[in-house]
N, CA, C and O atoms as a Tripos MOL2 file, in Angstrom:
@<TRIPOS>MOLECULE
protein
  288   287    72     0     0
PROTEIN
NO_CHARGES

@<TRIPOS>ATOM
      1 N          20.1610  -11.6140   -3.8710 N.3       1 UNK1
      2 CA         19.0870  -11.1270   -4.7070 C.3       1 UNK1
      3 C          17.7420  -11.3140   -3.9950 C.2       1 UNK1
      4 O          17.3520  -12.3880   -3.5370 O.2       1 UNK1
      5 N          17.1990  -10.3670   -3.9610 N.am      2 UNK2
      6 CA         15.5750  -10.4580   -3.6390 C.3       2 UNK2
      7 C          14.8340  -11.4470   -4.4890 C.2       2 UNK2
      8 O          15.0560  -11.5730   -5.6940 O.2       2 UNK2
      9 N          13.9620  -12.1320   -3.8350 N.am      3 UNK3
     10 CA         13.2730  -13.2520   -4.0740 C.3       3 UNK3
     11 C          11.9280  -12.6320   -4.1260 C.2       3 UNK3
     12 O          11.0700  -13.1930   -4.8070 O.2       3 UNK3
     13 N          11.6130  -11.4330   -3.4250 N.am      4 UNK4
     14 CA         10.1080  -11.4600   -3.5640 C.3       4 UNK4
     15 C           9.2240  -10.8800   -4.5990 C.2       4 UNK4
     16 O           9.7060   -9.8960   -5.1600 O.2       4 UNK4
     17 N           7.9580  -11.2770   -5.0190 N.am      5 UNK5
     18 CA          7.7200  -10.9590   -6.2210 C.3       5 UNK5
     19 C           7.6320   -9.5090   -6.5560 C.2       5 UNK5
     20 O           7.7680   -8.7430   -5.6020 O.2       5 UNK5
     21 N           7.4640   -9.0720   -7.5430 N.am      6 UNK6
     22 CA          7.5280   -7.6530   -8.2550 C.3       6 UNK6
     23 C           5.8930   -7.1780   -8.4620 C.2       6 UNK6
     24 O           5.1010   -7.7740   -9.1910 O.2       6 UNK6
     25 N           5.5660   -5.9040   -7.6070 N.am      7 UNK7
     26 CA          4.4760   -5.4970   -8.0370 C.3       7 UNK7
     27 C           4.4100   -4.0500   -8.1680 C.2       7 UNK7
     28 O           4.9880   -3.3140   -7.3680 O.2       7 UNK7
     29 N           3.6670   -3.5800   -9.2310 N.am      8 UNK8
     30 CA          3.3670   -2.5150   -9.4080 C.3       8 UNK8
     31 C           3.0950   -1.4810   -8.4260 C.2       8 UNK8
     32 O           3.3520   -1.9890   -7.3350 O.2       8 UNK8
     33 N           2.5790    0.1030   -8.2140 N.am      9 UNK9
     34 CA          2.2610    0.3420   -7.0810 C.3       9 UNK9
     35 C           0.9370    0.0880   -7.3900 C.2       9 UNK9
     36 O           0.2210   -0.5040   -6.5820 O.2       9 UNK9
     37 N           0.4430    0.5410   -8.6830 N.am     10 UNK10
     38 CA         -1.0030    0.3130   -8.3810 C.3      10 UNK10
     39 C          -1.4940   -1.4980   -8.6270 C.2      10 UNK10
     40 O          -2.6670   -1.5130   -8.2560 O.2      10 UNK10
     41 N          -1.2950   -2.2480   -8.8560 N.am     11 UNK11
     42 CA         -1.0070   -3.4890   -8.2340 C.3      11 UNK11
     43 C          -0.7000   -3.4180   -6.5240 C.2      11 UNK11
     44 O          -1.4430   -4.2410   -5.9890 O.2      11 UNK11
     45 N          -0.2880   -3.0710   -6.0290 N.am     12 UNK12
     46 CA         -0.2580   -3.0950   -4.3650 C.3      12 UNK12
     47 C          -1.5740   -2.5420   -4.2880 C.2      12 UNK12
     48 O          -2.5580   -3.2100   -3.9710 O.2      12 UNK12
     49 N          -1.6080   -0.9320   -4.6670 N.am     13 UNK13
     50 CA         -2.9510   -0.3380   -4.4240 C.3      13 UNK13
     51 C          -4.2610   -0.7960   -4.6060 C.2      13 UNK13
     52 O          -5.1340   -0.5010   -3.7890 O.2      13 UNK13
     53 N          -4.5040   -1.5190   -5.6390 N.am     14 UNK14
     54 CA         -5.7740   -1.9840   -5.5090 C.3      14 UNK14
     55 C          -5.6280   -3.5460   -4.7050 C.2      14 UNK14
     56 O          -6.6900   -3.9560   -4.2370 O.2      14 UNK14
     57 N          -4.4430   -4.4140   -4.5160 N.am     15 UNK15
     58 CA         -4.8210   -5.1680   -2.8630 C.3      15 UNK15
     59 C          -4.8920   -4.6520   -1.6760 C.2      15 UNK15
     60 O          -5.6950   -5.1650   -0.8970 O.2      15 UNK15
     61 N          -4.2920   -3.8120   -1.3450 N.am     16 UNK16
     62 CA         -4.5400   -2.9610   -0.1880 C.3      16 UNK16
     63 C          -5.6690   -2.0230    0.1760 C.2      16 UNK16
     64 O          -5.8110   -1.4380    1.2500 O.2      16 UNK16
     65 N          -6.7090   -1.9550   -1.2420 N.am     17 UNK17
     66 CA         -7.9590   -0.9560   -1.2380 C.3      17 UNK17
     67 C          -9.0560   -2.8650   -1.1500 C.2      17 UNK17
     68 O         -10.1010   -3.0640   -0.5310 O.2      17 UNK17
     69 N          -8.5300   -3.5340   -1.7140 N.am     18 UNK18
     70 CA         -9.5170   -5.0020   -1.6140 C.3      18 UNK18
     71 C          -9.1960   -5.2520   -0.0920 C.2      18 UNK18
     72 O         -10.0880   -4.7680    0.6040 O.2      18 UNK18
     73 N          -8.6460   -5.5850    0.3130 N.am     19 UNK19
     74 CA         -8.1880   -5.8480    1.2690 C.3      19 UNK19
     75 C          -9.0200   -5.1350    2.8370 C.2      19 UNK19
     76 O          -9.4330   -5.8010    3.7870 O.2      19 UNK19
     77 N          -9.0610   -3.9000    2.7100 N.am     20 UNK20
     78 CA         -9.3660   -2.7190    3.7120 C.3      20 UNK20
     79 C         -10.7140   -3.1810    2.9930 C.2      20 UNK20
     80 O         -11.1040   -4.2260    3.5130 O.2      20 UNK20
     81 N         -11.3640   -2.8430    2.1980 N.am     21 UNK21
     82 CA        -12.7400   -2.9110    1.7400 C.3      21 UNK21
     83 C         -13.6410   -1.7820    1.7250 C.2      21 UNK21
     84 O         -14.8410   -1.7470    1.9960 O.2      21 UNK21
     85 N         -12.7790   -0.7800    1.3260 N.am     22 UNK22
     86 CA        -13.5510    0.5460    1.5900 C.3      22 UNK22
     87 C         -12.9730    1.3320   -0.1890 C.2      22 UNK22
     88 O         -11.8400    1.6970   -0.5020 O.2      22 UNK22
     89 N         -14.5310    1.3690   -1.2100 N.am     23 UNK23
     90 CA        -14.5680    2.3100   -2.0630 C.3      23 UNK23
     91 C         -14.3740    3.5180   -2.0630 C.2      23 UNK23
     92 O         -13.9010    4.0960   -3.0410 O.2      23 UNK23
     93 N         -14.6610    4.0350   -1.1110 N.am     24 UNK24
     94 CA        -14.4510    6.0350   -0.2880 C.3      24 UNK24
     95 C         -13.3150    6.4500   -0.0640 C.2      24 UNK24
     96 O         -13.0020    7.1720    0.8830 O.2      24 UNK24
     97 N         -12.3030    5.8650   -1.2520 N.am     25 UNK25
     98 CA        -10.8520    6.3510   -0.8400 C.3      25 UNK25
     99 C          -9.6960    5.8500   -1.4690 C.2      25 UNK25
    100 O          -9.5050    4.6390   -1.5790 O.2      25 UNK25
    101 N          -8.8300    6.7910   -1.9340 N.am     26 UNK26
    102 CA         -7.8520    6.4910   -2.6490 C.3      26 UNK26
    103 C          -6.6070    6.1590   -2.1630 C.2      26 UNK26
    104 O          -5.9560    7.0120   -1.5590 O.2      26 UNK26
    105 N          -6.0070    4.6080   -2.4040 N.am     27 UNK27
    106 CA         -4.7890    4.6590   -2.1180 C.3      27 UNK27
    107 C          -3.3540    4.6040   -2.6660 C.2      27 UNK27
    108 O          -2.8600    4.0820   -3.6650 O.2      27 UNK27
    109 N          -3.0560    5.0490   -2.0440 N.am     28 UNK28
    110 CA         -1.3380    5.2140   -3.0730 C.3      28 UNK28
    111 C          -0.1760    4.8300   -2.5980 C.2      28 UNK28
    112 O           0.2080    5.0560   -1.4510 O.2      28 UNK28
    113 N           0.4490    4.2240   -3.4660 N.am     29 UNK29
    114 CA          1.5030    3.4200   -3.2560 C.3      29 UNK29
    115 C           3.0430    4.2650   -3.5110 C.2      29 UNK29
    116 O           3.1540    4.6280   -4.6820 O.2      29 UNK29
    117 N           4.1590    4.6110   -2.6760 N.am     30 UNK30
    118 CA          5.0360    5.0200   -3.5110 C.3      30 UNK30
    119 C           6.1680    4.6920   -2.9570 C.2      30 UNK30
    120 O           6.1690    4.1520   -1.8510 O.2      30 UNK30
    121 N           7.4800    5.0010   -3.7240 N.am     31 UNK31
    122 CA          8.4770    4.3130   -2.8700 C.3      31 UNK31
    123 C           9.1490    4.4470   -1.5420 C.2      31 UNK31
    124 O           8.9380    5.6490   -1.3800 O.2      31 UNK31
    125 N           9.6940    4.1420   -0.6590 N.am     32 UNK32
    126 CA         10.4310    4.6370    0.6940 C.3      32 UNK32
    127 C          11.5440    4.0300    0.9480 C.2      32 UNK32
    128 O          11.7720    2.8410    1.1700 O.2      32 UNK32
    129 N          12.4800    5.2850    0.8830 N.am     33 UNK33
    130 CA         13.9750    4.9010    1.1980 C.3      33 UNK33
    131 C          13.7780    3.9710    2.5750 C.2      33 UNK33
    132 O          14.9010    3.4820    2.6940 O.2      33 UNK33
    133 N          13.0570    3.5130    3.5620 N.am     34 UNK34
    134 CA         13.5850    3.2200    4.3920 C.3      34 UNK34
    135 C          12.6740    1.5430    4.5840 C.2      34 UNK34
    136 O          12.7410    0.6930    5.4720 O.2      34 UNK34
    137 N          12.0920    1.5970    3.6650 N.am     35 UNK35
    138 CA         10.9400    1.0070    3.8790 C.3      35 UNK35
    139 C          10.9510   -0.0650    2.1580 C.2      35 UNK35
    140 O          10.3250   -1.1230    2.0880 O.2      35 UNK35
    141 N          11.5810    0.3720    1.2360 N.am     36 UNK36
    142 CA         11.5780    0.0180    0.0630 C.3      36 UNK36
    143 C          10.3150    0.6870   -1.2400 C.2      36 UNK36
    144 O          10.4410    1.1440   -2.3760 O.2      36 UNK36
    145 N           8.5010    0.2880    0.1770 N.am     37 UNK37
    146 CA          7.8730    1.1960   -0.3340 C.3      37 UNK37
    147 C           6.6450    1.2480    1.1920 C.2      37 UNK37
    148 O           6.5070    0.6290    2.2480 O.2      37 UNK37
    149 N           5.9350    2.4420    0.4300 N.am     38 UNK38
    150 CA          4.8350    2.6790    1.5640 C.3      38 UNK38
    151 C           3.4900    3.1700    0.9530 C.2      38 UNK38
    152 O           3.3240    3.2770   -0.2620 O.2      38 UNK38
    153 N           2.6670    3.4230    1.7640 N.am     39 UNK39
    154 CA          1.0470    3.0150    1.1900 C.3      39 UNK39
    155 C           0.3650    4.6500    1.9160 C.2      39 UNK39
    156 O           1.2650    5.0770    2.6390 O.2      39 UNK39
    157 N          -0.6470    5.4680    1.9460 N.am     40 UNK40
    158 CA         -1.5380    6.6660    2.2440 C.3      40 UNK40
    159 C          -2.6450    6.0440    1.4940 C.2      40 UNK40
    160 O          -2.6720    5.2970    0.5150 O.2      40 UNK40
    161 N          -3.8810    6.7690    2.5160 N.am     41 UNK41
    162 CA         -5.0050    6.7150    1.5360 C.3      41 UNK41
    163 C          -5.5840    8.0770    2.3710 C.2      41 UNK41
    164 O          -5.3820    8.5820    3.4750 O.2      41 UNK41
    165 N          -6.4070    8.3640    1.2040 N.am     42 UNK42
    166 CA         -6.9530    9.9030    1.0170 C.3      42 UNK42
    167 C          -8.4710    9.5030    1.1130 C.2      42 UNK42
    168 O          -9.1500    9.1100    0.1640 O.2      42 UNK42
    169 N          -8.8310    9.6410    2.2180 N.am     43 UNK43
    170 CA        -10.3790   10.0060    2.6260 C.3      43 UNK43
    171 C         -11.4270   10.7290    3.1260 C.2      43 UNK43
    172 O         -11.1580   11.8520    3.5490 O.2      43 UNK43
    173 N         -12.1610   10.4820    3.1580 N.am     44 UNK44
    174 CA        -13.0810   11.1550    4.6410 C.3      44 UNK44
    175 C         -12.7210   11.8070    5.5670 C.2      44 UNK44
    176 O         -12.9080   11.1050    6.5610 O.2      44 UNK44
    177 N         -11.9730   13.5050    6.0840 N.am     45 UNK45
    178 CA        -11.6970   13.1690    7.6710 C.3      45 UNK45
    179 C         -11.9650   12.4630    8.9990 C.2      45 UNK45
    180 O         -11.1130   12.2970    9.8730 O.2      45 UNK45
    181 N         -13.1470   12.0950    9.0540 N.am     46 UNK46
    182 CA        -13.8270   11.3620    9.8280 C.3      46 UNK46
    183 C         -13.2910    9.8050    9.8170 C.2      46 UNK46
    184 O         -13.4280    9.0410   10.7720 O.2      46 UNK46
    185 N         -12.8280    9.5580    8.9080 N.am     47 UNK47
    186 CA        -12.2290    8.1530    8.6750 C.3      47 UNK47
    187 C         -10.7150    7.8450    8.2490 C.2      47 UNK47
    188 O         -10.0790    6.8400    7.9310 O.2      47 UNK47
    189 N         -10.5180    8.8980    8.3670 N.am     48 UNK48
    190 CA         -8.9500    9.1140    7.6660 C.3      48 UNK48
    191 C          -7.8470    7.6410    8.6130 C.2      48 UNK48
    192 O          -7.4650    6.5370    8.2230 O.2      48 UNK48
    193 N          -7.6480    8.5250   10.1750 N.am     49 UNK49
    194 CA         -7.0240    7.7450   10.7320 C.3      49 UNK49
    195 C          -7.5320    6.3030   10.9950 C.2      49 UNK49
    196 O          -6.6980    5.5380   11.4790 O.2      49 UNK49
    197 N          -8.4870    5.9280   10.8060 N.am     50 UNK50
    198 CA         -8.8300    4.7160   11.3290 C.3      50 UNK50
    199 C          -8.4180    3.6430    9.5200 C.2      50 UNK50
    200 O          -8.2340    2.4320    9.6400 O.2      50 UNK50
    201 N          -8.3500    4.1760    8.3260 N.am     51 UNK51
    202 CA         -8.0080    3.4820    7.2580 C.3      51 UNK51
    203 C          -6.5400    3.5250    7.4170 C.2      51 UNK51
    204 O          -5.8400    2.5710    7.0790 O.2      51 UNK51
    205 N          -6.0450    4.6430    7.9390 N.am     52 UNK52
    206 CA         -4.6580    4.4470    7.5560 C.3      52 UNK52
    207 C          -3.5760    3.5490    8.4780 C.2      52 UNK52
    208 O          -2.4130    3.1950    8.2860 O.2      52 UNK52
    209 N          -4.6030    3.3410    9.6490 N.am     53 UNK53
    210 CA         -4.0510    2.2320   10.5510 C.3      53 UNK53
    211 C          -3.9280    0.8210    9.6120 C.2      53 UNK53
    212 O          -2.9570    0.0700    9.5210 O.2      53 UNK53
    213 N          -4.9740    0.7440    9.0860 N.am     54 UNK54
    214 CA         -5.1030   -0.3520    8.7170 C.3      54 UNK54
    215 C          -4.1210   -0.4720    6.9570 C.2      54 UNK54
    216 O          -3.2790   -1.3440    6.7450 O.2      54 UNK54
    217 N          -4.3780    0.2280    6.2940 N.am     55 UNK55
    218 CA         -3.3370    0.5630    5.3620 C.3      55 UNK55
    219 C          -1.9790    0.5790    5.7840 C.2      55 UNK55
    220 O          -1.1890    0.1480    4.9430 O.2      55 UNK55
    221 N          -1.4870    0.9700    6.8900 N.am     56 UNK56
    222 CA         -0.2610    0.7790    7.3590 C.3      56 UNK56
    223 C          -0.1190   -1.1000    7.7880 C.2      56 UNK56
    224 O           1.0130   -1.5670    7.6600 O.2      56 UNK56
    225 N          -1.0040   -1.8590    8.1630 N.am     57 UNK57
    226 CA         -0.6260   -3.0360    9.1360 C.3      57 UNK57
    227 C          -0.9410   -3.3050    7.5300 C.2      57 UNK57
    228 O           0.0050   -3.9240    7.0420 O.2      57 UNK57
    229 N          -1.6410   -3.1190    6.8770 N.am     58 UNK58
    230 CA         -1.7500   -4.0750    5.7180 C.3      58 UNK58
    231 C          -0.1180   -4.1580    4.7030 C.2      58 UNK58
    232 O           0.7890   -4.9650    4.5010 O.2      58 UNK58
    233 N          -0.4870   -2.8450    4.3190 N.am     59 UNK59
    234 CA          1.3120   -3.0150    3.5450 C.3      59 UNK59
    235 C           2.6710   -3.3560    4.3240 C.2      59 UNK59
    236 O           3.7680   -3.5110    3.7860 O.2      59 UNK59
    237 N           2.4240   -3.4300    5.5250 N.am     60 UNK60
    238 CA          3.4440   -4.1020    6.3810 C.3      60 UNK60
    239 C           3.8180   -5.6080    6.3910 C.2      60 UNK60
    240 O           4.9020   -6.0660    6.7530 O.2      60 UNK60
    241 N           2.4990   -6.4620    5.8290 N.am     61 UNK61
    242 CA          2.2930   -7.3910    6.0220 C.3      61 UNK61
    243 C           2.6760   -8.0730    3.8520 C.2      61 UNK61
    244 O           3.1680   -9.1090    3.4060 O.2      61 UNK61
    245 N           2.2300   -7.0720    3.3150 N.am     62 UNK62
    246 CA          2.7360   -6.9880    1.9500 C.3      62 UNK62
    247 C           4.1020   -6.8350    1.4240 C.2      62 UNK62
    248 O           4.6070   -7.2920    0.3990 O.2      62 UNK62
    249 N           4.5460   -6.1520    2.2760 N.am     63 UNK63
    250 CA          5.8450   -5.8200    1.9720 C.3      63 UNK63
    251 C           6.8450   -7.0750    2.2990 C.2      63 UNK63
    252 O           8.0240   -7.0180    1.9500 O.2      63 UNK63
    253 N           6.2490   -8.3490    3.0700 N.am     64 UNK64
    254 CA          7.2100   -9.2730    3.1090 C.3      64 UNK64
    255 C           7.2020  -10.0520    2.2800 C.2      64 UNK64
    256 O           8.0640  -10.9220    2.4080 O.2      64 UNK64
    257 N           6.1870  -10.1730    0.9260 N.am     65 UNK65
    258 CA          6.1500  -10.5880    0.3110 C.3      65 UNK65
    259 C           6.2240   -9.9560   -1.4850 C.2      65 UNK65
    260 O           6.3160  -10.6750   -2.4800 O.2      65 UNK65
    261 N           6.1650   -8.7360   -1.4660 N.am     66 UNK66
    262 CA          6.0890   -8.0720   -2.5440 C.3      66 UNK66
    263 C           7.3560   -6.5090   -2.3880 C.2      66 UNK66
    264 O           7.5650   -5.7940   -1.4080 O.2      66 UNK66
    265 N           7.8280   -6.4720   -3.4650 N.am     67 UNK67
    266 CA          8.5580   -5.4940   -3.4090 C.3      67 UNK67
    267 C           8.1930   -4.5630   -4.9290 C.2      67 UNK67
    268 O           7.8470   -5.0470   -6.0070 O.2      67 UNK67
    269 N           8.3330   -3.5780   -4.7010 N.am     68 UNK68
    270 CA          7.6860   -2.2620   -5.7910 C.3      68 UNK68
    271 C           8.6990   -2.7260   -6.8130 C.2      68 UNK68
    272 O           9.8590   -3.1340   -6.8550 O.2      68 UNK68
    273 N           7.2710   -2.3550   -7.9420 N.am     69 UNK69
    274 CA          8.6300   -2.7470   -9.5330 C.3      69 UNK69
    275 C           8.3010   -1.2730   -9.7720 C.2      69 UNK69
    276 O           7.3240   -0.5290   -9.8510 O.2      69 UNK69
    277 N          10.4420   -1.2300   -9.8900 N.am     70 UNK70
    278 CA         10.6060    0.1650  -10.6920 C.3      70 UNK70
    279 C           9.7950    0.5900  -11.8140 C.2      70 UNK70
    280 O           9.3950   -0.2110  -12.6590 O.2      70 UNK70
    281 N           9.4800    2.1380  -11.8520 N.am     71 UNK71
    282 CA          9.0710    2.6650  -13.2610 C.3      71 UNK71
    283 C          10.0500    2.5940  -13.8070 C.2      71 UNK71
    284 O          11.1850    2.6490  -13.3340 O.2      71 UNK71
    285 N           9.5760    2.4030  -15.3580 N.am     72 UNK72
    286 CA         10.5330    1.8820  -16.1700 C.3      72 UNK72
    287 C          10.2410    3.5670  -17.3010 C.2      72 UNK72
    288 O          10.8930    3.7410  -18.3310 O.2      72 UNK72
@<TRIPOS>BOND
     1     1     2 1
     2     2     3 1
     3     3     4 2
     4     3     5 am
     5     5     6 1
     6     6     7 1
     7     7     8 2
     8     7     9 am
     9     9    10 1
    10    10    11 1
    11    11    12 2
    12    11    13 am
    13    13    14 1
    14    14    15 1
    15    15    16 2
    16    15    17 am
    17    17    18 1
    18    18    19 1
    19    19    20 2
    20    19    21 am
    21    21    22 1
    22    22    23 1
    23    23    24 2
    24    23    25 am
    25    25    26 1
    26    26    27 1
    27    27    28 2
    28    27    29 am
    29    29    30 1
    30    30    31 1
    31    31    32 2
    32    31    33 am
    33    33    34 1
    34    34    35 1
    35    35    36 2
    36    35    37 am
    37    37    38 1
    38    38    39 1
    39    39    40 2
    40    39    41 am
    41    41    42 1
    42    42    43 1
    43    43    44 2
    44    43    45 am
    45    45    46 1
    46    46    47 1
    47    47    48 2
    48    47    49 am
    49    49    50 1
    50    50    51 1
    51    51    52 2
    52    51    53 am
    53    53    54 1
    54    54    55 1
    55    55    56 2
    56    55    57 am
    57    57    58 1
    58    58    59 1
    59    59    60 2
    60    59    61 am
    61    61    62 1
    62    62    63 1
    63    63    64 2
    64    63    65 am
    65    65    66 1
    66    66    67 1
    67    67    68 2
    68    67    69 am
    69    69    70 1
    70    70    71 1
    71    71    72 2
    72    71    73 am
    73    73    74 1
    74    74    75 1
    75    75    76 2
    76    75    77 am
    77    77    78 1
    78    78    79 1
    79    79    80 2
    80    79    81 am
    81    81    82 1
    82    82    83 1
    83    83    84 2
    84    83    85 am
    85    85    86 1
    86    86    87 1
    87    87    88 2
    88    87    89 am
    89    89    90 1
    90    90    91 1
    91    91    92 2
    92    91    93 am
    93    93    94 1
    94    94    95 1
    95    95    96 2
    96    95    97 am
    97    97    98 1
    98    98    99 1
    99    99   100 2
   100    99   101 am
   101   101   102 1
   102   102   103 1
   103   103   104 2
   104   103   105 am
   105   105   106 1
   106   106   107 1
   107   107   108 2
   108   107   109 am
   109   109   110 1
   110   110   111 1
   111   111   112 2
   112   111   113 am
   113   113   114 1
   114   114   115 1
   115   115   116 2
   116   115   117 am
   117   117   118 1
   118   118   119 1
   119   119   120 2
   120   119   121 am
   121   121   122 1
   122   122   123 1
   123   123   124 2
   124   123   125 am
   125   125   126 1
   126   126   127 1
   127   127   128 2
   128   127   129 am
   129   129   130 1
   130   130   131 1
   131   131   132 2
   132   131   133 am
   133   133   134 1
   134   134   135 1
   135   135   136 2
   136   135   137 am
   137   137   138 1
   138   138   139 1
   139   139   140 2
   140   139   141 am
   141   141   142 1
   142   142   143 1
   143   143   144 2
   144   143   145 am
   145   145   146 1
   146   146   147 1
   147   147   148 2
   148   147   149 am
   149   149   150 1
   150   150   151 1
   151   151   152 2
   152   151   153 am
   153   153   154 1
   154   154   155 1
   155   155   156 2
   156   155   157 am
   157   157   158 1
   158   158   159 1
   159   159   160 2
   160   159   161 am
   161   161   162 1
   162   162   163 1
   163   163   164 2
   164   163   165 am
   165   165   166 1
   166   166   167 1
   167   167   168 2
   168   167   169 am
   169   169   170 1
   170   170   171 1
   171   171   172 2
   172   171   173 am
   173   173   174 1
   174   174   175 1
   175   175   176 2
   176   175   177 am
   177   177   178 1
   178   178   179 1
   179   179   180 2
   180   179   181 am
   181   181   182 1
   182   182   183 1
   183   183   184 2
   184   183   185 am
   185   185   186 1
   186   186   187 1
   187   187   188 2
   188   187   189 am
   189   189   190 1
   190   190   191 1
   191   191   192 2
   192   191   193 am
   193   193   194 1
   194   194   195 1
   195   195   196 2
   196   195   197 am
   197   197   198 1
   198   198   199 1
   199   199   200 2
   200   199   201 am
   201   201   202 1
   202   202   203 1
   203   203   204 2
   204   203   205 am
   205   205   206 1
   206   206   207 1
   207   207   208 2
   208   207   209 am
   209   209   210 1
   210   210   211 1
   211   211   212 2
   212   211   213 am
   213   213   214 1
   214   214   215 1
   215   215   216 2
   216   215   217 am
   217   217   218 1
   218   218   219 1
   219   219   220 2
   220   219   221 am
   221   221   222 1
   222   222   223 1
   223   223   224 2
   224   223   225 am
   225   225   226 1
   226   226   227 1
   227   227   228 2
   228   227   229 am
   229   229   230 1
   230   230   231 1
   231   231   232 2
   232   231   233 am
   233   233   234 1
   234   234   235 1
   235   235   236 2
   236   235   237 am
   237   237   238 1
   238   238   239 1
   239   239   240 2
   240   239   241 am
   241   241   242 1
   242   242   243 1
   243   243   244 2
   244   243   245 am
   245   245   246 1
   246   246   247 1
   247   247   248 2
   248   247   249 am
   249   249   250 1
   250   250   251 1
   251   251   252 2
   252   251   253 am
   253   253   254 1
   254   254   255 1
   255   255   256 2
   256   255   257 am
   257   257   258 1
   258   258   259 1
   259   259   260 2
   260   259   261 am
   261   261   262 1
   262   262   263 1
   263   263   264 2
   264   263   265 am
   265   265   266 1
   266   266   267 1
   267   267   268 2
   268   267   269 am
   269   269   270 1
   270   270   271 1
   271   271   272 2
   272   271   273 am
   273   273   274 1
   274   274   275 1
   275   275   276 2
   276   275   277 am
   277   277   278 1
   278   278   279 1
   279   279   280 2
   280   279   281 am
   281   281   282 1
   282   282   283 1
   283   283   284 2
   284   283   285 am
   285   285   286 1
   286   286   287 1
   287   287   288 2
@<TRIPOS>SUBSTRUCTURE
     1 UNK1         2 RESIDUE 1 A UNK
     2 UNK2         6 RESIDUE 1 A UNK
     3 UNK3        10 RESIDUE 1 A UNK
     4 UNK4        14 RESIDUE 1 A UNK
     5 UNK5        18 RESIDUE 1 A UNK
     6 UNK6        22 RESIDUE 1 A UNK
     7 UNK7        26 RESIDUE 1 A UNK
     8 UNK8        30 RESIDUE 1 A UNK
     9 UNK9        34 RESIDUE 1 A UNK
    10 UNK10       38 RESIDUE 1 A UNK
    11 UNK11       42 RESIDUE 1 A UNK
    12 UNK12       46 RESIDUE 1 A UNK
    13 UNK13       50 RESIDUE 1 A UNK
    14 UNK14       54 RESIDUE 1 A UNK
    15 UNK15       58 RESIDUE 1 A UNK
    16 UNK16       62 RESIDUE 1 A UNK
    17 UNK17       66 RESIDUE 1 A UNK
    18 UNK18       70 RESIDUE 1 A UNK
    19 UNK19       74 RESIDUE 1 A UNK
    20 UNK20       78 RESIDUE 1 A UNK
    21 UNK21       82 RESIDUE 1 A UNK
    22 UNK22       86 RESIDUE 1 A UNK
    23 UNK23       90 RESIDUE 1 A UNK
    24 UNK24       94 RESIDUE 1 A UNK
    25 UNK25       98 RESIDUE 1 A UNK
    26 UNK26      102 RESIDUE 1 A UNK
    27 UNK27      106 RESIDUE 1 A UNK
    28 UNK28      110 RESIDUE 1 A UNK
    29 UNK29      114 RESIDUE 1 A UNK
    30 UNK30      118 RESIDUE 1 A UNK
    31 UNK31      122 RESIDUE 1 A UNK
    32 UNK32      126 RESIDUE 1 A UNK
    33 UNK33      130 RESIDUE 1 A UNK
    34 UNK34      134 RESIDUE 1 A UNK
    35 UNK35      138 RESIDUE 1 A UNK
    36 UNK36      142 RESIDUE 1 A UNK
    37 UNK37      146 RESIDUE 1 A UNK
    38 UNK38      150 RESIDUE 1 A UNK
    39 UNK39      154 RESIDUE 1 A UNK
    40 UNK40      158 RESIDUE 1 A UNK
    41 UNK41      162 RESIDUE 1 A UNK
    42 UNK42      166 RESIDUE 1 A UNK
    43 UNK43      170 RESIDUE 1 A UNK
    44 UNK44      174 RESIDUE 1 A UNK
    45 UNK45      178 RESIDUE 1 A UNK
    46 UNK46      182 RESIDUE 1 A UNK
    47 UNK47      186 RESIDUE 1 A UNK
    48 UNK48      190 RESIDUE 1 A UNK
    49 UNK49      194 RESIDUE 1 A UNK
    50 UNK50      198 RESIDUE 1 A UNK
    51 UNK51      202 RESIDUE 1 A UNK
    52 UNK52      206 RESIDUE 1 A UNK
    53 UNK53      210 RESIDUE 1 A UNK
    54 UNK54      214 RESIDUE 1 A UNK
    55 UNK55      218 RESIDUE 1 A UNK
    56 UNK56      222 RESIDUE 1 A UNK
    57 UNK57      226 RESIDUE 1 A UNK
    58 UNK58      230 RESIDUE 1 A UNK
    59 UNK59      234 RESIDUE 1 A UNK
    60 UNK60      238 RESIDUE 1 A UNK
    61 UNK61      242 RESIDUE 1 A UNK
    62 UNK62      246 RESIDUE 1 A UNK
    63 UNK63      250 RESIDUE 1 A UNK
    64 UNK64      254 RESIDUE 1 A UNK
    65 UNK65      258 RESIDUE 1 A UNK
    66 UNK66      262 RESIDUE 1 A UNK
    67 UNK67      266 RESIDUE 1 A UNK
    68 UNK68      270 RESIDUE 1 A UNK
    69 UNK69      274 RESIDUE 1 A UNK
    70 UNK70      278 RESIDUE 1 A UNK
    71 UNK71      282 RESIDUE 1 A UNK
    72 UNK72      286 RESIDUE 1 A UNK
């Protein structure tokens, strides 16, 4: 049984938007077959890739500790 705690996506989403520290952008949490779950954020072109680097190392680093609670 998985041990790690249960979080919402938008519970992930708004630590992963605290986290990055950037208001100018929406992020979203959803599930991934391969991954359990995974993270996008929708911004700026100008800034796109440089958040989503970091949105990626961040929920990478989340994901060892949190796993997506099913919609119910």
């Amino acid at each position: 049984m998985d041990k790690r705690e249960q979080k919402t996506a938008g519970e992930l989403a708004a630590m992963i938007t605290e986290r990055i520290g950037v208001g100018a952008g929406f992020v979203n949490v959803h599930e991934c077959p391969q991954l359990g779950w995974n993270a996008g954020i929708v911004t700026a072109p100008g800034k796109a890739a440089e958040y989503q680097s970091q949105v990626e190392t961040i929920a990478a680093e989340l994901r060892q500790e949190y796993v997506l609670k099913k919609a119910s």
